[in-house]
C-alpha positions in Angstrom: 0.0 0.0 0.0 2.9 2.3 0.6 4.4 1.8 -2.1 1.3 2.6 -4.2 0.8 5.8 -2.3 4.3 7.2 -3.4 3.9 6.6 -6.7 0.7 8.2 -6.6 2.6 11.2 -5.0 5.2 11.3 -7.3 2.7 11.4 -10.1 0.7 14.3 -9.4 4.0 15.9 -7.7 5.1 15.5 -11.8 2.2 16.5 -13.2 1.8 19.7 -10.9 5.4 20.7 -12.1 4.3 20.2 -15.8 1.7 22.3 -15.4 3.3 24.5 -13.4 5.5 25.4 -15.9 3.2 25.1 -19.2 0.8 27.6 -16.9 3.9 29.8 -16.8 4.8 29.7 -20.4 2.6 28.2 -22.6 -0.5 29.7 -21.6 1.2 33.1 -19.9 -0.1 35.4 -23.6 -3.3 33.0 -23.7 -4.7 34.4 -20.5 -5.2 37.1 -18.1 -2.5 37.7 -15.4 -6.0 36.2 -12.9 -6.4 33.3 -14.6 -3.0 32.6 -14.7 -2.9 33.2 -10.7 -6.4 31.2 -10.6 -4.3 28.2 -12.8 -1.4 28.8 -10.6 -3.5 28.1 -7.3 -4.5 24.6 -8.9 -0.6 24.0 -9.5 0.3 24.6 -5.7 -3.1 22.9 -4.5 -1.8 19.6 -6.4 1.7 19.9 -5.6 0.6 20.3 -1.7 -1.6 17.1 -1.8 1.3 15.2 -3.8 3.6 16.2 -0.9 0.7 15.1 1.3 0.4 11.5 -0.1 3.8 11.6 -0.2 4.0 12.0 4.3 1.2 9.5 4.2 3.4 6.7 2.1 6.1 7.2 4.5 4.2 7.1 8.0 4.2 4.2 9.6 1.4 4.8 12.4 -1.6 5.3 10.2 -3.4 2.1 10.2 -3.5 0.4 6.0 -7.4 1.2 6.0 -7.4 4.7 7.1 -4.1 5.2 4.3 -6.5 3.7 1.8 -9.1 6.0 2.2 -7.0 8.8 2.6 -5.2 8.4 -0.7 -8.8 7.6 -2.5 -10.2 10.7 -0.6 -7.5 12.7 -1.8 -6.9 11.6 -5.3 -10.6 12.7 -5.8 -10.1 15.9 -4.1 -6.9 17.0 -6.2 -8.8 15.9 -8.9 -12.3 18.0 -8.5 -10.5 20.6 -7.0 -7.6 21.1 -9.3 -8.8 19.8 -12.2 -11.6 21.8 -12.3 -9.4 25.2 -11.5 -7.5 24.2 -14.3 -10.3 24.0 -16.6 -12.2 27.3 -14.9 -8.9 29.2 -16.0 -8.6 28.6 -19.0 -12.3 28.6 -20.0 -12.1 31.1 -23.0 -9.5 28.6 -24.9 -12.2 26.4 -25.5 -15.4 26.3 -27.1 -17.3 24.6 -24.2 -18.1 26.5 -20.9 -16.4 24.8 -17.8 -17.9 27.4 -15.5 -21.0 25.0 -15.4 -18.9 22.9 -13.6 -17.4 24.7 -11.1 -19.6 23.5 -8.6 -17.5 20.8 -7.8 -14.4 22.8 -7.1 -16.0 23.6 -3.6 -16.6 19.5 -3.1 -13.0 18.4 -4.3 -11.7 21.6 -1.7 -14.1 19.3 0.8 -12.2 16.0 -0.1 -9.1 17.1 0.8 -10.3 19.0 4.3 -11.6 15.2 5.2 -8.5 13.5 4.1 -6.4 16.1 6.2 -9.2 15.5 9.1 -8.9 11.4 8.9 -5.1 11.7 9.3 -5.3 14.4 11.8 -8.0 11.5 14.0 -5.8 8.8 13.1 -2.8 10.6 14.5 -5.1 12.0 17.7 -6.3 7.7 18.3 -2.6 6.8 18.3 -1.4 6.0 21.8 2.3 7.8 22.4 
């Protein structure tokens, strides 16, 4: 389970610094300096969770069940929530309007509160 964890952090922390950096170039004359700071907040959101998963593979007092819904928790949280942002920024490069969808930016923010919230009562249960 660990193992799969990592990689799952390593992936997104990847994918955050590929998008980082196309955000930065690639799209930096396609869109306004606040929906380059809105894409930018999806970047850090992403690379925060990757370093997240990436604590989580690596702590040995979390119980294999709690680190299984964590990770599922949050890879649907980084998902909603960043993906979404992604697609809210750079709505006028497409033809199809993303902002009907950014309803569940709010809900993938609340994934990742409860994934911080199941480590945070998995850490309080642990006896010293």
């Amino acid at each position: 389970m660990d193992k799969k964890i990592i990689i799952v952090a390593c992936f997104f922390a990847i994918t955050a610094i590929i998008l980082g950096a196309f955000g930065a170039h690639a799209l930096k004359n396609l869109l306004t300096l606040e929906q380059l700071m809105t894409f930018e907040t999806g970047v850090k959101y992403q690379m925060y969770h990757a370093l997240f998963l990436l604590f989580l593979g690596l702590n040995n007092h979390i119980s294999i069940k709690s680190k299984k819904t964590i990770l599922i928790v949050t890879i649907l949280g980084i998902t909603l929530f960043s993906g979404s942002i992604y697609l809210l920024a750079t709505n006028g490069l497409t033809s199809f309007d993303f902002r009907v969808i950014g309803i569940i930016t709010p809900i993938g923010g609340l994934l990742l509160i409860v994934a911080w919230s199941i480590l945070l009562m998995q850490i309080l249960k642990k006896k010293a």
